[in-house]
N, C-alpha and C positions, 0 to 999 in steps of 0.2 A: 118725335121725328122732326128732325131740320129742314125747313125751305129749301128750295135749291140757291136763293138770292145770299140764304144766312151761309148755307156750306159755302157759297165763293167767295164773300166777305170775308169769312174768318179766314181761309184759304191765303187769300190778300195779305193779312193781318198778318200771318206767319211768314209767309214768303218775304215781307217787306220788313219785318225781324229780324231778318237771319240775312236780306241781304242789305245790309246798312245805306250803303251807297247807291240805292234806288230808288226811285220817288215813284208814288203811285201815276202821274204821266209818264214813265218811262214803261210799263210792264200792263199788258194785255191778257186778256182769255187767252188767246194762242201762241205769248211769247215765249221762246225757248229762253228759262232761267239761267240755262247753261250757259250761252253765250252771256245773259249779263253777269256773270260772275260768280255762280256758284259752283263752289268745288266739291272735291267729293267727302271733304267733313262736313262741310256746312250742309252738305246731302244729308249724312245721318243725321245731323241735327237736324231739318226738315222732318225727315220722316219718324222719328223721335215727338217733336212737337204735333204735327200731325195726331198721331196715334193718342197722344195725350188727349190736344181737343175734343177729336169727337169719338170718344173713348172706344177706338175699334186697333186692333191688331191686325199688322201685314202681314201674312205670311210669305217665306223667301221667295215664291215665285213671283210676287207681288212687285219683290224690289227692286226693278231696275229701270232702269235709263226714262224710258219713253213714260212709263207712268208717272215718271216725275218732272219730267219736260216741262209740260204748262199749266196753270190753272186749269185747263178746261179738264186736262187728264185726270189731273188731281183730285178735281172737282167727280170725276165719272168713277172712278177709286172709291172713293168715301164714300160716295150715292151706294155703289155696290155692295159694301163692308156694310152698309145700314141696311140695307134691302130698299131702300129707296126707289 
């Protein structure tokens, strides 16, 4: 079972993957990804790489908007999907 410090890191690590043109001081626990630039491909890709990491499956009720908003969301998602 993952740290909560290693799920937000890695969390980091992908989010700042997928969205190129963001630097780790632009993007916070509580930033809306949305507004920096992620659209709704680069969404599946997110949640795609997600699932891969920390080898847990979304299901559809899982996938939408708000859960994917911020790190911290993100971060409480995966914790769940582990039993964390």
């Amino acid at each position: 079972m993952m740290a909560t410090e290693e799920i937000k890191s890695k969390i980091y690590s992908v989010v700042l993957s997928i969205l190129t043109n963001t630097t780790e001081d632009q993007i916070s626990d509580d930033s809306d990804i949305f507004a920096l630039g992620l659209d709704s491909v680069n969404a599946m890709n997110l949640i795609f790489r997600l699932q891969e990491e920390f080898g847990v499956e979304f299901d559809m009720g899982e996938i939408n908007l708000d859960n994917f908003r911020t790190v911290s969301n993100m971060e409480e998602l995966v914790k769940s999907k582990q039993g964390v």
